[in-house]
PASEBA-1860 file (N, C-alpha, C; in nm, 3 decimals):
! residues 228
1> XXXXXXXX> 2.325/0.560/-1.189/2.320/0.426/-1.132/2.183/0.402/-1.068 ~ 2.136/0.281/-1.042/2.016/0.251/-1.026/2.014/0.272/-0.861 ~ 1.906/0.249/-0.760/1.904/0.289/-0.681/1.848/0.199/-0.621 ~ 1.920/0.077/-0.577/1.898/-0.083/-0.512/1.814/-0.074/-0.391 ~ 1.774/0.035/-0.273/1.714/-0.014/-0.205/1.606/-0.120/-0.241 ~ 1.550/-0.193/-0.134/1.480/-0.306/-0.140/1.317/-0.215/-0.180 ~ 1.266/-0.297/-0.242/1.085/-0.205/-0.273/1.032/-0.337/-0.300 ~ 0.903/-0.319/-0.273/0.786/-0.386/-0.226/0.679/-0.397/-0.330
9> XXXXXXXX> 0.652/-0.502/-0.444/0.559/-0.455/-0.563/0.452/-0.593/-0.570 ~ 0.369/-0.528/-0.555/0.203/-0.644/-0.549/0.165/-0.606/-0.689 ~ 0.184/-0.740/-0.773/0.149/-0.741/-0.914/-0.007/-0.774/-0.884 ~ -0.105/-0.665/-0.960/-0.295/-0.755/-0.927/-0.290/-0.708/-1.092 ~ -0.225/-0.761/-1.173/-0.225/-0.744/-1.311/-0.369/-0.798/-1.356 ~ -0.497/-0.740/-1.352/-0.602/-0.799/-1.428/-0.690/-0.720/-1.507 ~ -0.622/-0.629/-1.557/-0.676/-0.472/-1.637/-0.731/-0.545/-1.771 ~ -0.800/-0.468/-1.834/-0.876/-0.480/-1.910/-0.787/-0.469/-2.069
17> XXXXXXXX> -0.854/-0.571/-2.157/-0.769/-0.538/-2.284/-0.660/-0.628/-2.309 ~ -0.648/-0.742/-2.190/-0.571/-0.784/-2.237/-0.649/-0.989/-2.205 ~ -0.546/-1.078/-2.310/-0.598/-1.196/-2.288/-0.589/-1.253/-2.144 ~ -0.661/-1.370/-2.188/-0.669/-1.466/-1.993/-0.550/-1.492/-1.990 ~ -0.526/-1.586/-2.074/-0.374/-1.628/-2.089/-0.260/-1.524/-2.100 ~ -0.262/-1.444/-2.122/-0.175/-1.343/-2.140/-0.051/-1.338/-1.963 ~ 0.071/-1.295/-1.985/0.123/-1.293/-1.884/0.095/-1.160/-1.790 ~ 0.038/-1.067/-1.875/-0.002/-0.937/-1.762/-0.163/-0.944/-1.690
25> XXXXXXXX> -0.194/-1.075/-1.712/-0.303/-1.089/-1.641/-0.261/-1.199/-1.498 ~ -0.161/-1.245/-1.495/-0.107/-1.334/-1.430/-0.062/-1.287/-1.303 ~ -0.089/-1.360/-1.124/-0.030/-1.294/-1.061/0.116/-1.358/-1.035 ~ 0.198/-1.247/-0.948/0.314/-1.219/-0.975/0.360/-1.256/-0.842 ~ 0.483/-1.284/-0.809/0.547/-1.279/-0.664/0.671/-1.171/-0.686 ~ 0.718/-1.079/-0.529/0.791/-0.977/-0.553/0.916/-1.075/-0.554 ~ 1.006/-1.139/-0.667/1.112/-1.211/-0.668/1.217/-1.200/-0.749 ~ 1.339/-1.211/-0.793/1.380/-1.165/-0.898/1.349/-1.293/-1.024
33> XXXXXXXX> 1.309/-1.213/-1.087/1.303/-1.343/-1.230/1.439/-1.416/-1.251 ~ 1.548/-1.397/-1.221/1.630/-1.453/-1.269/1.663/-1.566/-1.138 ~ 1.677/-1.567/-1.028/1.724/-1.628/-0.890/1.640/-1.670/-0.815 ~ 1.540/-1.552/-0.786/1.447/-1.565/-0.690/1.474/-1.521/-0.607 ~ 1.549/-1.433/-0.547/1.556/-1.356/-0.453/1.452/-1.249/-0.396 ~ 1.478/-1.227/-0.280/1.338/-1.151/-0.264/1.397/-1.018/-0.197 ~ 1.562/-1.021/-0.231/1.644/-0.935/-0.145/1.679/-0.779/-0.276 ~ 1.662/-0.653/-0.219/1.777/-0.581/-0.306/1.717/-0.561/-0.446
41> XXXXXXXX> 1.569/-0.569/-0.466/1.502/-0.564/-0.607/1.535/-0.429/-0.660 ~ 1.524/-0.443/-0.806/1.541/-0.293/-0.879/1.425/-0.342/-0.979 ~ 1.368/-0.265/-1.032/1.277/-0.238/-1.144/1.395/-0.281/-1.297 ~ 1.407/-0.368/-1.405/1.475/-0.329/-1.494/1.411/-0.322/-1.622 ~ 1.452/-0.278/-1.687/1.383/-0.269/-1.820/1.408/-0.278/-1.923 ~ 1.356/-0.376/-1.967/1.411/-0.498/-2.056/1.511/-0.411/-2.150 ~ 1.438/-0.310/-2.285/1.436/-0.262/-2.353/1.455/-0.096/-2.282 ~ 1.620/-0.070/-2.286/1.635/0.041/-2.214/1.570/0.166/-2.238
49> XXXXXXXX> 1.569/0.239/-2.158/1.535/0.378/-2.077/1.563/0.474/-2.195 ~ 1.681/0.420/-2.251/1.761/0.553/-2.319/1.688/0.566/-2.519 ~ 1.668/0.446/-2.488/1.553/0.411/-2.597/1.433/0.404/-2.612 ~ 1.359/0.332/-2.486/1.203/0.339/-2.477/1.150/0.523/-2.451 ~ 1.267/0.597/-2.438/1.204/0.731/-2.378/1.151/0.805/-2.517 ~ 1.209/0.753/-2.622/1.174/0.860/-2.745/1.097/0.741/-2.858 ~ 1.043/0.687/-2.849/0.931/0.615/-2.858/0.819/0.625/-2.869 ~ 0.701/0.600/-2.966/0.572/0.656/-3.018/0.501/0.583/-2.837
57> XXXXXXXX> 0.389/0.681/-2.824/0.324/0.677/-2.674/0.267/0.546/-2.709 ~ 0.226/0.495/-2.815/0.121/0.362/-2.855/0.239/0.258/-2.862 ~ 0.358/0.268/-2.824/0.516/0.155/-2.770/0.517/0.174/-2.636 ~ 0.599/0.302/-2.579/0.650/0.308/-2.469/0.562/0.343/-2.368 ~ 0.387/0.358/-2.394/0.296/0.343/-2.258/0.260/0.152/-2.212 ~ 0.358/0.075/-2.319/0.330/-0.022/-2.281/0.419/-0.095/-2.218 ~ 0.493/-0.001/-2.163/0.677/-0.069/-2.085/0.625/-0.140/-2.001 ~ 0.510/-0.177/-1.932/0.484/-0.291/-1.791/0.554/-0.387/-1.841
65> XXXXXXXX> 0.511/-0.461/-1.933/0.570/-0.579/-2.005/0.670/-0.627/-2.028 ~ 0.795/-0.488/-2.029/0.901/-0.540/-2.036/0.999/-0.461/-1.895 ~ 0.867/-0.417/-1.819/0.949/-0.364/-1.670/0.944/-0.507/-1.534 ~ 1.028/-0.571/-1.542/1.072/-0.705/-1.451/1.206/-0.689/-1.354 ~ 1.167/-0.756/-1.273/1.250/-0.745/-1.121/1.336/-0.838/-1.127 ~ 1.480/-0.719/-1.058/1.614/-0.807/-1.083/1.652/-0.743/-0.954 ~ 1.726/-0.865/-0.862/1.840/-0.838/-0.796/1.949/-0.753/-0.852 ~ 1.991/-0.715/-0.728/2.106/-0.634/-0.750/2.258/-0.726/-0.842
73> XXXXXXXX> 2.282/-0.840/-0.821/2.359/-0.866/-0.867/2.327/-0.909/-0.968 ~ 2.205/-0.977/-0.971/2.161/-1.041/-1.139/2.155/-0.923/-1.271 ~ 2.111/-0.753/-1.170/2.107/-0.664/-1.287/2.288/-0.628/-1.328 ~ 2.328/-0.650/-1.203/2.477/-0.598/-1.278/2.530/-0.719/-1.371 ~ 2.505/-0.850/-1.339/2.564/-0.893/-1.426/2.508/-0.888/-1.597 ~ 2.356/-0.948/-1.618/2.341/-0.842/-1.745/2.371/-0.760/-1.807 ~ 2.370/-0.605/-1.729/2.423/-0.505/-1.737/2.550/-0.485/-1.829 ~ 2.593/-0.589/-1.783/2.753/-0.595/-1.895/2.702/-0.619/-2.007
81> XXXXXXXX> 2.647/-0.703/-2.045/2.594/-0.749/-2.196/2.536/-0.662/-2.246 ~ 2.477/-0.614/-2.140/2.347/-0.512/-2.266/2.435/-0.409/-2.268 ~ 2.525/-0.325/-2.213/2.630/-0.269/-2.247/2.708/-0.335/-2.421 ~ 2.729/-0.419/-2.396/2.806/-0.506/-2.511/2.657/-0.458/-2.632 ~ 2.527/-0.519/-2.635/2.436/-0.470/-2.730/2.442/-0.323/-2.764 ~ 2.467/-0.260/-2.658/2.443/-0.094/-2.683/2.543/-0.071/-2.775 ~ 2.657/-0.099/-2.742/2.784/-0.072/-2.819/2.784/-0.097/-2.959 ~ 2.720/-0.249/-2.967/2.670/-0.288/-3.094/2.632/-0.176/-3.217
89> XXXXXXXX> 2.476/-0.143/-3.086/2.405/-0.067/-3.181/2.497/0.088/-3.237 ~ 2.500/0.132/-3.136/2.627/0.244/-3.187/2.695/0.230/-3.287 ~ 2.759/0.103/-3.285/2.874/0.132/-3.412/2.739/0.073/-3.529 ~ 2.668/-0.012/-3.495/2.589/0.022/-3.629/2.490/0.164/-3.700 ~ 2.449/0.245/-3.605/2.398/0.359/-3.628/2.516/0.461/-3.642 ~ 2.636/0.444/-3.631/2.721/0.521/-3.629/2.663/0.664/-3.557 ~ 2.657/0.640/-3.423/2.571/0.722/-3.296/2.703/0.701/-3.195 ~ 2.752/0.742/-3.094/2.808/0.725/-2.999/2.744/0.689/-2.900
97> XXXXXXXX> 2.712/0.644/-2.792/2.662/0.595/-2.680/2.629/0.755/-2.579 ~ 2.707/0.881/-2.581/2.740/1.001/-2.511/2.696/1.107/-2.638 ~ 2.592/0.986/-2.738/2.523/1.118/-2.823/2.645/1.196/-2.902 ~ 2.594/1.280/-3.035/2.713/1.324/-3.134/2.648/1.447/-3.091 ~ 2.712/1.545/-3.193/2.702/1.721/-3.192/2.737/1.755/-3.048 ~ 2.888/1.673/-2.942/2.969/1.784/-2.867/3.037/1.907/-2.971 ~ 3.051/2.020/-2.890/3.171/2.088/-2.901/3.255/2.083/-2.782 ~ 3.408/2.093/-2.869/3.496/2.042/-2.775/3.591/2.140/-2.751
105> XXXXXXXX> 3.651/2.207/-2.613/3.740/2.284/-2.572/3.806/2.268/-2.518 ~ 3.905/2.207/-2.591/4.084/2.197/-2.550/4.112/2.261/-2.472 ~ 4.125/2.384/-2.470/4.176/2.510/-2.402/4.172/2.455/-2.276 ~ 4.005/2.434/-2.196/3.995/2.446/-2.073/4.052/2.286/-2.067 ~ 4.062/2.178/-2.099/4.142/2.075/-2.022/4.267/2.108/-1.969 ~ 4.351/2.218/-2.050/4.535/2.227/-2.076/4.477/2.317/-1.935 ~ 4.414/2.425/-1.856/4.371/2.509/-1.765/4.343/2.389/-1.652 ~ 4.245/2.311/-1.630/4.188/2.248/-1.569/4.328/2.167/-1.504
113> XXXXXXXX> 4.401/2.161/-1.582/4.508/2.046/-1.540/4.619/2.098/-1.457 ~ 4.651/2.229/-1.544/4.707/2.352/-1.425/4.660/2.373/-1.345 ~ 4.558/2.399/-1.323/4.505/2.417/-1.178/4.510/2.310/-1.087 ~ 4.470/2.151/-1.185/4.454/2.089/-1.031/4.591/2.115/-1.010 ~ 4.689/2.081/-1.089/4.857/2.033/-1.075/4.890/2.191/-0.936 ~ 4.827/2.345/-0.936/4.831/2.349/-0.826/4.793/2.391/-0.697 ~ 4.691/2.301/-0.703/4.619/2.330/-0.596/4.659/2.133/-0.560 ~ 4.740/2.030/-0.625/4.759/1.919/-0.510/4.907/1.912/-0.499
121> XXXXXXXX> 5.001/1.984/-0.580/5.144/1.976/-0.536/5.176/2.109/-0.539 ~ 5.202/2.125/-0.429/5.322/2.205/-0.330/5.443/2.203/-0.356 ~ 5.473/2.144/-0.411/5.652/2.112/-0.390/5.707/2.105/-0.550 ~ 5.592/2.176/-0.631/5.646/2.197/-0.797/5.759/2.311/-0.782 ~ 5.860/2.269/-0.877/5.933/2.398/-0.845/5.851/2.571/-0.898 ~ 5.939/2.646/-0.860/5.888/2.771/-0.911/5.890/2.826/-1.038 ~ 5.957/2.767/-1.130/5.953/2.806/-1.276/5.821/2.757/-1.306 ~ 5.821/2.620/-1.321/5.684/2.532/-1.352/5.556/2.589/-1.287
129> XXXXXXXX> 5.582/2.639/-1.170/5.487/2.668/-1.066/5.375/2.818/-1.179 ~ 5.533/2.926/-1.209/5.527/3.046/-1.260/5.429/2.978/-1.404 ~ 5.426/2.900/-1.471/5.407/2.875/-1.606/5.308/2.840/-1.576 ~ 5.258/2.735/-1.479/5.054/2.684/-1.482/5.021/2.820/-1.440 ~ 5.066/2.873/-1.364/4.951/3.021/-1.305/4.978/3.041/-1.451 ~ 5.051/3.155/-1.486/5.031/3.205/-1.645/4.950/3.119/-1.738 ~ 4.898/2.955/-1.737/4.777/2.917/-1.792/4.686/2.924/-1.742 ~ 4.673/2.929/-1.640/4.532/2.910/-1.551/4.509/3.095/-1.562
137> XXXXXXXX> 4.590/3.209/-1.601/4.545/3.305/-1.602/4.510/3.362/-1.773 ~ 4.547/3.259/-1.828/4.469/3.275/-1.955/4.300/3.301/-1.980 ~ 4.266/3.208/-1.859/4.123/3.214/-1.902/4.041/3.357/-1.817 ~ 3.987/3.401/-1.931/3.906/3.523/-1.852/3.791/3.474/-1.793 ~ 3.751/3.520/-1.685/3.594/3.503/-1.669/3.553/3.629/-1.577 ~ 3.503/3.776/-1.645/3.498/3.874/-1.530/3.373/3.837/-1.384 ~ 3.359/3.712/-1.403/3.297/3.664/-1.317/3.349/3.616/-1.179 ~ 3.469/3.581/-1.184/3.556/3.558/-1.114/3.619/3.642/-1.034
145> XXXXXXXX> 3.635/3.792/-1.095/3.718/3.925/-1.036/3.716/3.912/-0.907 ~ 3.667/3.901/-0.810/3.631/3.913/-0.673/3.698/3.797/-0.626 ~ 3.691/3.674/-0.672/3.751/3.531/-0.604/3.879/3.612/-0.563 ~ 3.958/3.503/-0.454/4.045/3.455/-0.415/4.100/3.363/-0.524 ~ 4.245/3.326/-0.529/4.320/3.282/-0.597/4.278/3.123/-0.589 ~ 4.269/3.087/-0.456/4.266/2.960/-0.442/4.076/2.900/-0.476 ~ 4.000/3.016/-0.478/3.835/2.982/-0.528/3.898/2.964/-0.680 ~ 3.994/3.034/-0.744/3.979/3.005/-0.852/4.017/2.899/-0.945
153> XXXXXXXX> 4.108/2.864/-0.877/4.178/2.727/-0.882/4.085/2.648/-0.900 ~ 3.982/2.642/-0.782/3.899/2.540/-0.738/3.812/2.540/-0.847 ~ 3.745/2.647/-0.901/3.672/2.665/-1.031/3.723/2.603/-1.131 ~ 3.863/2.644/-1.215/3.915/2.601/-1.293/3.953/2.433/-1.289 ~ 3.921/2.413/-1.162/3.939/2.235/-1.159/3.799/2.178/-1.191 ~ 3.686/2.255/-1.241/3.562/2.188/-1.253/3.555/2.233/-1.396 ~ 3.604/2.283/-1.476/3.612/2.325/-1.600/3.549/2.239/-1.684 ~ 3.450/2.226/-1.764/3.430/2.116/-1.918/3.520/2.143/-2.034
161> XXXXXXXX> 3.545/2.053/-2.068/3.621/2.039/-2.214/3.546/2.001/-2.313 ~ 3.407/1.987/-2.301/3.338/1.943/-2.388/3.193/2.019/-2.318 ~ 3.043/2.044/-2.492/2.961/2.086/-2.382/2.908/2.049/-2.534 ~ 2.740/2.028/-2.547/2.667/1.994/-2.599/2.606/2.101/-2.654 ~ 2.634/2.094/-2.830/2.647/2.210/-2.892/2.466/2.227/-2.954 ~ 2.445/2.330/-3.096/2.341/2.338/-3.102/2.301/2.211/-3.176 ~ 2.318/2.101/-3.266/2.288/2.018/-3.342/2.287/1.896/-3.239 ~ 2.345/1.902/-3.123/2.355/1.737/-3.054/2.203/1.686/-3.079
169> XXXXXXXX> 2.251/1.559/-3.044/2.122/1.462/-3.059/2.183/1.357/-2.960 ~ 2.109/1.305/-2.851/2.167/1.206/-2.798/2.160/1.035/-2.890 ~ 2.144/0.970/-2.808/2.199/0.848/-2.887/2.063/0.752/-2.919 ~ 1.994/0.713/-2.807/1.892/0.675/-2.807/1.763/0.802/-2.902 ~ 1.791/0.885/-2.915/1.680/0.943/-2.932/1.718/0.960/-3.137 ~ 1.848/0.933/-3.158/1.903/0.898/-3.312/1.841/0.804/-3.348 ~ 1.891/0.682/-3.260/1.876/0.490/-3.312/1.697/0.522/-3.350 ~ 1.640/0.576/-3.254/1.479/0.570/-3.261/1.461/0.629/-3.363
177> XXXXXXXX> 1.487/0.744/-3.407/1.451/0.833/-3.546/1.453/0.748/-3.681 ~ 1.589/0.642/-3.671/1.612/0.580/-3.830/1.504/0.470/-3.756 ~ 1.464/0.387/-3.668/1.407/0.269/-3.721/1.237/0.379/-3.709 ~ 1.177/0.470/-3.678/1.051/0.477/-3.701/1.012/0.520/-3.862 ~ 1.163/0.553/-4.017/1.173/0.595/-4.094/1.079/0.498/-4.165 ~ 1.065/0.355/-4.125/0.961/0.283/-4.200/0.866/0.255/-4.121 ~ 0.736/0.310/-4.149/0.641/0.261/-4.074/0.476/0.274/-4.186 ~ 0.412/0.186/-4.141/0.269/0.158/-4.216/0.140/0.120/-4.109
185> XXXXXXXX> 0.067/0.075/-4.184/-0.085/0.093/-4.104/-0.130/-0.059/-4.095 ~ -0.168/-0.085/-3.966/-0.191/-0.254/-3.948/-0.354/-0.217/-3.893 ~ -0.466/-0.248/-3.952/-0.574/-0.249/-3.892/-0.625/-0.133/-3.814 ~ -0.615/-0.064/-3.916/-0.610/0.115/-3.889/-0.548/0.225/-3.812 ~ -0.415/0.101/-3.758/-0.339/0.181/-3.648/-0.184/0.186/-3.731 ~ -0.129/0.339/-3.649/0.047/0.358/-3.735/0.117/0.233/-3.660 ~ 0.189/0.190/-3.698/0.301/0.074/-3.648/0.434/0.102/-3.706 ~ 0.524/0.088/-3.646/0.690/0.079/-3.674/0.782/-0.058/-3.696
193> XXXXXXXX> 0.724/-0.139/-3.796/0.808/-0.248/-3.831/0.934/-0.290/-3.749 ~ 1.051/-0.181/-3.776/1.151/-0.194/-3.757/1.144/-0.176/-3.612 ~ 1.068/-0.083/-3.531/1.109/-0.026/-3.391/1.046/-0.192/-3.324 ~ 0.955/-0.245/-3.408/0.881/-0.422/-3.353/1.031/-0.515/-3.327 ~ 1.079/-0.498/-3.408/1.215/-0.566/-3.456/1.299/-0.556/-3.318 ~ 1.281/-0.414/-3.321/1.394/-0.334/-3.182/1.432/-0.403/-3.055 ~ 1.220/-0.400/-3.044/1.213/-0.453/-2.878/1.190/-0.569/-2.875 ~ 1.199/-0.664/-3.001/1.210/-0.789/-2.966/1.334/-0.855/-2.954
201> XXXXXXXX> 1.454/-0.816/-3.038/1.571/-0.823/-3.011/1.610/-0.787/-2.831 ~ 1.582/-0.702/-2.841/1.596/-0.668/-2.638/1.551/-0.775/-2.567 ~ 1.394/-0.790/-2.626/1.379/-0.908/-2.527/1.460/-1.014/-2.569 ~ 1.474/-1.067/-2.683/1.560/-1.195/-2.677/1.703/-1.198/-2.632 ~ 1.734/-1.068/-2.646/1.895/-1.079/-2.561/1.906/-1.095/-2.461 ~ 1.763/-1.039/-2.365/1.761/-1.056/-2.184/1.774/-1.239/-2.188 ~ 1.679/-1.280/-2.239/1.663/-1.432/-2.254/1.770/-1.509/-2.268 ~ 1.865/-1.464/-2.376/1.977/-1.546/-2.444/2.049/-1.546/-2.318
209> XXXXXXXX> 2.067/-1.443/-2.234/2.188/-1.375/-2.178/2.171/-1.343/-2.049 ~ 2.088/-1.363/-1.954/2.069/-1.407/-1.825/1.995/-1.515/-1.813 ~ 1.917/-1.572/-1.915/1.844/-1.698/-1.873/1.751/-1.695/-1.752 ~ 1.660/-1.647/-1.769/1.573/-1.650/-1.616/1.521/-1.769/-1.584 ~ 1.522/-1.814/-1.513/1.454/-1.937/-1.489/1.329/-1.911/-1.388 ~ 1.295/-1.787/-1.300/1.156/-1.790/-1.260/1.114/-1.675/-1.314 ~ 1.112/-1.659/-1.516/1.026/-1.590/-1.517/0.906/-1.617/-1.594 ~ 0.803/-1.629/-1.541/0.718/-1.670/-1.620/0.714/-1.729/-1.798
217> XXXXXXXX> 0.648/-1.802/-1.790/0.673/-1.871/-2.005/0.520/-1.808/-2.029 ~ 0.458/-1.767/-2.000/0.346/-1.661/-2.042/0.479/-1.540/-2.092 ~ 0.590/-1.501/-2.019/0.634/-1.347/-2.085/0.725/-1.418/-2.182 ~ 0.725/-1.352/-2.345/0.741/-1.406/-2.462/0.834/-1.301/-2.526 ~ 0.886/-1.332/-2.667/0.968/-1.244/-2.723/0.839/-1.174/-2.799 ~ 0.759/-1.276/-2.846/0.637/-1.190/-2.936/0.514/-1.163/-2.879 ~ 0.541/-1.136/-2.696/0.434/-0.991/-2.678/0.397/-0.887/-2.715 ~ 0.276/-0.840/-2.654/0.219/-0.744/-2.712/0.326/-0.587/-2.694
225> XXXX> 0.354/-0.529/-2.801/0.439/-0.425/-2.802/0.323/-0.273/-2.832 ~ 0.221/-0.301/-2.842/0.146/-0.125/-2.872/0.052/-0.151/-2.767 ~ -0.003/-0.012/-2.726/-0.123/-0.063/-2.631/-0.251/-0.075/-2.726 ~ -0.270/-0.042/-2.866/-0.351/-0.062/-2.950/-0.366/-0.188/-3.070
END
């Protein structure tokens, strides 16, 4: 989860390389683009985290552009939507959102559940009682030998049923692999067609789907996306 305290950001956007007109030459007020609030800012980013992270450095050293200030409530409400896009993309990459290649262990949920069942009721009878210990003593761990009964409990209530095997791939770092599969040379530099496609869709969904009304009309769907 994001981390709402209030922060303090003096845009002196006038770096080199980029046009007059351009919106990263433009100064800025610390407000939310969407309200105007000046309360509770978070950094958001347009074109998520989980995607811009595995991204050619000549894309994702150029996140200023699509890093803009949202209230706390304006980011949660977005938040839902671009949730709704993510989901999208998933079932179109056939990717899960929690990344593919888990392995999954049954075992320790059917353990985990015995244990909590008793370590929070007391008052199971004693047959039932007799049958979770006999699961919860299924699992070996000579790591454990020394615990107390009730450390072990407590262990076995933190158990995974799932753990990220040798082939995982998370999700964002999949979607990125198939769209950089086409890419060519624009004026002697590599470019990614499709990944252009990516982050302009992002931006137009922020647009469609919170509607900012103080954010600048210098920031565009067809900004600059490479720093080259």
């Amino acid at each position: 989860m994001p981390d709402f305290r209030a922060i303090q950001l003096n845009f002196k956007a006038r770096g080199d390389g980029h046009d007059q007109n351009d919106y990263m030459v433009e100064d800025r007020i610390n407000a939310c683009v969407s309200c105007a609030s000046a309360l509770g800012l978070t950094l958001h980013h347009v074109v998520p985290e989980m995607y811009r992270r595995w991204m050619p450095l000549a894309i994702k050293s150029k996140s200023s552009r699509d890093l803009l200030l949202l209230c706390k409530n304006c980011h949660d409400r977005y938040e839902r939507d671009a949730t709704a896009l993510k989901k999208q993309i998933a079932k179109t990459y056939a990717i899960p959102l929690e990344g593919k290649g888990w392995v999954q262990v049954p075992e320790n949920r059917v353990i985990r559940k015995a244990a909590s069942a008793l370590l929070r009721h007391s008052n199971i009878p004693q047959k039932r009682r007799d049958d979770l210990t006999e699961t919860v003593k299924t699992l070996r761990k000579p790591e454990w030998a020394d615990l107390e009964w009730q450390q072990v409990l407590e262990k076995c209530c933190e158990l995974k049923d799932q753990f990220q095997g040798p082939d995982f791939v998370e999700h964002g770092e999949f979607v990125v692999e198939q769209l950089m599969k086409t890419q060519d040379v624009r004026d002697g530099k590599d470019v990614w067609p499709d990944l252009e496609t990516f982050v302009k869709q992002w931006r137009q969904h922020f647009l469609d789907h919170l509607e900012p009304k103080h954010l600048s009309e210098r920031w565009t769907v067809d900004g600059e996306i490479y720093t080259h």
